[in-house]
Each structure stands twice: as structure tokens, then as C-alpha cells.
OpenMM code with the backbone's topology and positions (N, CA, C; nanometers):
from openmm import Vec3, app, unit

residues = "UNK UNK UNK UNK UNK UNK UNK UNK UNK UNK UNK UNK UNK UNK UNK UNK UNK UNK UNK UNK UNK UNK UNK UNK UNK UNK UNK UNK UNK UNK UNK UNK UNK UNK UNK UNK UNK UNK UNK UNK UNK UNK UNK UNK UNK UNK UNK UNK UNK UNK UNK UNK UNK UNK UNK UNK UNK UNK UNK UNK UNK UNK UNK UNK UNK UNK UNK UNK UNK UNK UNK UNK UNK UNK".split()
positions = [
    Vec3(10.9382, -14.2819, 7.3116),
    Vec3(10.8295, -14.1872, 7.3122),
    Vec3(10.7095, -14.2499, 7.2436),
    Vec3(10.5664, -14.2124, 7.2785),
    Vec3(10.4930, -14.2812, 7.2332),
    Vec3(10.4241, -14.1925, 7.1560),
    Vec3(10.3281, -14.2474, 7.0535),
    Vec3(10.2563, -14.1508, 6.9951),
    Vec3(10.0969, -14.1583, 6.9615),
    Vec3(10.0557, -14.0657, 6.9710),
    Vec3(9.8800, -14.0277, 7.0184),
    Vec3(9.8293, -14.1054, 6.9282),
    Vec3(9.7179, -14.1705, 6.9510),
    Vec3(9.6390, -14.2488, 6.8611),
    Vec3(9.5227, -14.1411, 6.8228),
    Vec3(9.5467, -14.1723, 6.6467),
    Vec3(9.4481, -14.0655, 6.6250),
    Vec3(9.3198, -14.1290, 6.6395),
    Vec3(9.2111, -14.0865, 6.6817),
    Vec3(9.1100, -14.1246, 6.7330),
    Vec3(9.0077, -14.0426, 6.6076),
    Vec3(9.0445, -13.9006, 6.5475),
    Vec3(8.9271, -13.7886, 6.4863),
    Vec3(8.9913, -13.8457, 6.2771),
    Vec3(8.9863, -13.9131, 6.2540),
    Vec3(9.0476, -13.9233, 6.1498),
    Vec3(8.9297, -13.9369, 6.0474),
    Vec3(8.8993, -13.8543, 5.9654),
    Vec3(8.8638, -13.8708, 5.8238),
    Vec3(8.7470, -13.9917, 5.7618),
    Vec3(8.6697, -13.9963, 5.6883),
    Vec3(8.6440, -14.0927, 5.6304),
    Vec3(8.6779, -14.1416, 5.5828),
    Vec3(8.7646, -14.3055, 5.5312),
    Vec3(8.8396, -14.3110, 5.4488),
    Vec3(8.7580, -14.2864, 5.3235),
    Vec3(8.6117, -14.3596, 5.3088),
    Vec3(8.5987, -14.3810, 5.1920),
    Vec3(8.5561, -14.2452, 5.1128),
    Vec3(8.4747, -14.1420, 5.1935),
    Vec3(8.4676, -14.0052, 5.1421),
    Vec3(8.5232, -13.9221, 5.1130),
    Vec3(8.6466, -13.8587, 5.1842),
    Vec3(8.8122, -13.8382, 5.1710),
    Vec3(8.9163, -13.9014, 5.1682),
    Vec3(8.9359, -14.0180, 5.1069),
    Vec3(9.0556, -14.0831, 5.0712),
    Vec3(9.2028, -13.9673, 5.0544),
    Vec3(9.2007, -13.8915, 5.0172),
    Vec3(9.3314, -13.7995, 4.9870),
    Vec3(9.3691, -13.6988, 5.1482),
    Vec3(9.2263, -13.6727, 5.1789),
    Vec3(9.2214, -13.5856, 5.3283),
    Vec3(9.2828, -13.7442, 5.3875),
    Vec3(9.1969, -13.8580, 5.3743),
    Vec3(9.2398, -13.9630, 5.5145),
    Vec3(9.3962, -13.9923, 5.5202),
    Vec3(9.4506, -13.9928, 5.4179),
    Vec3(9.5714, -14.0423, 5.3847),
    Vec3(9.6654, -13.9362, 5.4180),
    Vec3(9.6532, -13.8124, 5.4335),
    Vec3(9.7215, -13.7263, 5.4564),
    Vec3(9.7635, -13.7044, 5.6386),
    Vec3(9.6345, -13.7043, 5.7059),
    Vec3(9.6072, -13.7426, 5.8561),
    Vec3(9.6793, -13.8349, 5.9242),
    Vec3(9.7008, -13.9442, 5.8559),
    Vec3(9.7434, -14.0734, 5.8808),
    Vec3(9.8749, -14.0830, 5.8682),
    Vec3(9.9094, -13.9827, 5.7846),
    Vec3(10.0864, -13.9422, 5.7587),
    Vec3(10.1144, -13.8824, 5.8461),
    Vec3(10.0826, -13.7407, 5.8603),
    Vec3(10.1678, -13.6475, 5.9378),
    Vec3(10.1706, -13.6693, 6.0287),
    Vec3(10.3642, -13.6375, 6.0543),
    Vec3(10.3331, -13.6769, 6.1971),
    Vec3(10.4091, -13.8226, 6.2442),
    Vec3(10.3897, -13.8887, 6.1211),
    Vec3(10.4629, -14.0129, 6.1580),
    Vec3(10.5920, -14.0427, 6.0560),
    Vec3(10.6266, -13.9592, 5.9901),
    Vec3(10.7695, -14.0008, 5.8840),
    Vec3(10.8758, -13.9670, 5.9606),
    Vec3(10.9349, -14.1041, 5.9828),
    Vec3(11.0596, -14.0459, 6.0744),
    Vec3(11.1891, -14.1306, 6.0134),
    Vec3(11.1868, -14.1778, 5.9014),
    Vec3(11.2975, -14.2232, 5.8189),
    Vec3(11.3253, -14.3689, 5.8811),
    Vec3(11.4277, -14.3902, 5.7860),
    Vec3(11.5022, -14.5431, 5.8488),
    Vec3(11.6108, -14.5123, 6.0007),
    Vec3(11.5788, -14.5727, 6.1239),
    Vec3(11.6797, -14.6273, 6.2109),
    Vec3(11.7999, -14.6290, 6.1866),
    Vec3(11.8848, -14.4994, 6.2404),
    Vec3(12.0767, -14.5159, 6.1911),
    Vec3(12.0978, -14.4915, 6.3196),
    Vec3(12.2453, -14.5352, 6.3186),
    Vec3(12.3211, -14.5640, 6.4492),
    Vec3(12.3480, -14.4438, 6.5278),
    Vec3(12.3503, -14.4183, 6.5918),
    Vec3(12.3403, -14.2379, 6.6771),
    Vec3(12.4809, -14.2053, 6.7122),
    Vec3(12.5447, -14.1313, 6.7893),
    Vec3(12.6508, -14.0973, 6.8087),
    Vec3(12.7008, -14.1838, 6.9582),
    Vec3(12.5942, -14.2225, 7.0201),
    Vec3(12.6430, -14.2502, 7.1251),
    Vec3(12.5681, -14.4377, 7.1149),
    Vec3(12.5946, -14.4901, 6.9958),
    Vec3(12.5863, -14.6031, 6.9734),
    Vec3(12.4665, -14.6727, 7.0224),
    Vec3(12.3238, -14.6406, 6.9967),
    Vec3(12.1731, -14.6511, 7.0162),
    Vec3(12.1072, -14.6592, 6.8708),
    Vec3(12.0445, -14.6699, 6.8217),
    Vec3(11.9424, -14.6498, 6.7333),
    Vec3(11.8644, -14.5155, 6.7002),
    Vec3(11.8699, -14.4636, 6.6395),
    Vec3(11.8017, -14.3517, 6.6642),
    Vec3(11.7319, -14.2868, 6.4860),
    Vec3(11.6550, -14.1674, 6.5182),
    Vec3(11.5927, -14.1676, 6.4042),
    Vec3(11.7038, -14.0121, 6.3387),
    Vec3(11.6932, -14.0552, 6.1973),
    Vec3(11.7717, -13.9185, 6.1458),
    Vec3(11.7497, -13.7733, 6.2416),
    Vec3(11.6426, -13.7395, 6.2625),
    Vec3(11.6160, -13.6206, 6.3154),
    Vec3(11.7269, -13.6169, 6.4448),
    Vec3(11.6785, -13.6933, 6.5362),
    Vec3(11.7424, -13.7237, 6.6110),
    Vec3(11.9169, -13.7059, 6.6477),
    Vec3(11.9724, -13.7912, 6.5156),
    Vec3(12.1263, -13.8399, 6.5220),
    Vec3(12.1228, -13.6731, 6.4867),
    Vec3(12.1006, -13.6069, 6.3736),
    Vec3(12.1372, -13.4648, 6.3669),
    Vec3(12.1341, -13.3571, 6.4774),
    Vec3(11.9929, -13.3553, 6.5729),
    Vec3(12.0171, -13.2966, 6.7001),
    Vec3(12.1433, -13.3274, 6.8135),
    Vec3(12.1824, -13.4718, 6.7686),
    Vec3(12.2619, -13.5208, 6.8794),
    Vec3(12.4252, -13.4918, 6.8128),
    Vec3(12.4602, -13.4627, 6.7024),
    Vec3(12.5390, -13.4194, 6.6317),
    Vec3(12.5666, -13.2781, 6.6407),
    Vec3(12.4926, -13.2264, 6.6567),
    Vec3(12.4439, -13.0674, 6.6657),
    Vec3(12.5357, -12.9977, 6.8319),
    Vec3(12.4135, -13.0853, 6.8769),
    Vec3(12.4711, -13.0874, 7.0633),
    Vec3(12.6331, -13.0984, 7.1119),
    Vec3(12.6361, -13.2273, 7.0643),
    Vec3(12.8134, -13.2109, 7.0221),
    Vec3(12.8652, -13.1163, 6.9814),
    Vec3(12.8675, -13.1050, 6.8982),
    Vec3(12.9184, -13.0095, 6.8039),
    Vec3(12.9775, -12.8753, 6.8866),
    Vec3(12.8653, -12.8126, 6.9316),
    Vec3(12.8237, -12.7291, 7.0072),
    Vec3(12.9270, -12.7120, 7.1680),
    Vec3(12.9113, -12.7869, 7.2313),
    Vec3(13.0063, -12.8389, 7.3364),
    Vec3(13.1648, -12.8958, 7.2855),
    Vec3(13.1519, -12.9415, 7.1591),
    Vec3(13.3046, -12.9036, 7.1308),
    Vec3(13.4002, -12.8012, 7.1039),
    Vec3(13.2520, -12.7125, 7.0115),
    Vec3(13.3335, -12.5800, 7.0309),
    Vec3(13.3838, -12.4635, 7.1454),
    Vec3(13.3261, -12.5102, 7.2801),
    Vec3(13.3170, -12.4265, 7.3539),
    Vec3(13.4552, -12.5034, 7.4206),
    Vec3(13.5230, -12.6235, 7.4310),
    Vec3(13.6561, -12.7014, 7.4390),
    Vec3(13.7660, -12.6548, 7.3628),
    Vec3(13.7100, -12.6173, 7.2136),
    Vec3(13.8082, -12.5525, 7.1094),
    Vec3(13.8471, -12.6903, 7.0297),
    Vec3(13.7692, -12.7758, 7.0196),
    Vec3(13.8284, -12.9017, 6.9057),
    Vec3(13.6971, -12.9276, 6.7966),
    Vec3(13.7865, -13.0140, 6.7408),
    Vec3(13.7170, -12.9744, 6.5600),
    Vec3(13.5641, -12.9975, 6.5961),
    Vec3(13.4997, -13.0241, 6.4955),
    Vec3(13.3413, -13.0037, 6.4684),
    Vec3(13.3577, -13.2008, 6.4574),
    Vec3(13.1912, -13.2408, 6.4905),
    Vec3(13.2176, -13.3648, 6.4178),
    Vec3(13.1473, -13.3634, 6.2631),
    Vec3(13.1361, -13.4393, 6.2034),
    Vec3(13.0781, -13.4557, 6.0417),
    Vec3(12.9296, -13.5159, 6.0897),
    Vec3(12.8469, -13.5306, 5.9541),
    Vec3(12.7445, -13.5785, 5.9407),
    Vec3(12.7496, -13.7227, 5.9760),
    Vec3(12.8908, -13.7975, 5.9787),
    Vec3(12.8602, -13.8829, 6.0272),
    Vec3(12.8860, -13.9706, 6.1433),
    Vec3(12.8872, -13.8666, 6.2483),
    Vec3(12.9414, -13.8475, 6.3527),
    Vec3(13.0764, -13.8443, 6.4306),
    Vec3(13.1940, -13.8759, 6.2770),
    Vec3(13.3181, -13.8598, 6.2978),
    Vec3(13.3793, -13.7681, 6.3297),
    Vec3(13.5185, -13.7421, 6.3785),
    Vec3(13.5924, -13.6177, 6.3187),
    Vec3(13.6524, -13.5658, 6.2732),
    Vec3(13.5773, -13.4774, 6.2164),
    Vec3(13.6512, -13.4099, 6.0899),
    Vec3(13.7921, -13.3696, 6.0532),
    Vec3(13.8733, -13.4210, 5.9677),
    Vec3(14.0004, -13.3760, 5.9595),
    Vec3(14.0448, -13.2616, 5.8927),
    Vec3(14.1396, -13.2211, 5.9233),
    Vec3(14.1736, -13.0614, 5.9064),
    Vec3(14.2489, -13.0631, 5.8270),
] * unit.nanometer
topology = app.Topology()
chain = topology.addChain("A")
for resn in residues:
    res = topology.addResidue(resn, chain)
    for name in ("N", "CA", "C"):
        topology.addAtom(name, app.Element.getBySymbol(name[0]), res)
């Protein structure tokens, strides 16, 4: 996915605290961990894709997986 180039951004040198804030949001997406289905992916991500699982396992009737994409023992 790509992401918008901010083009309307701030002065740096007049708002330094406004520019720096602009320049953030929006882009914190943590360190790169291994996903469930063995890709790269960003935390947000591996948790939606954990989630999804999850979700479709219960509707099978087998355990949940964990945070870290294992499964959980009973």
C-alpha cells in the first residue's frame, strides 16, 4: 500500500512542534514481525490477521490462536 505524500505541511521553521506532529501521523506502524501466514507484516496487521483466524476457527469449534499466532493449549 502506498502512502499520500504530504504536499500541505507546516512551516518547519515557524511551527516546529505543529510540523513534527504532521509528519508523524499517520506513519507509526512499528517494527516488521512475521504474520501468520509467513510474510512480513506490520503489528496492526499480524493482530487483524490473528483476529480473522481466530474468528473462522471458532465457527469450526477449535481452540483460539495466541498473540503469537500459535495454538493455544488447553
Amino acid at each position: 500500500m502506498s502512502k499520500k505524500a504530504r504536499i500541505n505541511l507546516p512551516n518547519k521553521d515557524k511551527h516546529p512542534s505543529i510540523y513534527k506532529v504532521a509528519k508523524k501521523t499517520g506513519r507509526t506502524s512499528g517494527a516488521l514481525v512475521k504474520g501468520i501466514y509467513g510474510t512480513m507484516v506490520t503489528p496492526k496487521i499480524n493482530k487483524a490477521q490473528i483476529a480473522n483466524k481466530n474468528k473462522a476457527r471458532a465457527k469450526q469449534g477449535l481452540a483460539p490462536l495466541g498473540e503469537d499466532g500459535k495454538e493455544q493449549s488447553s
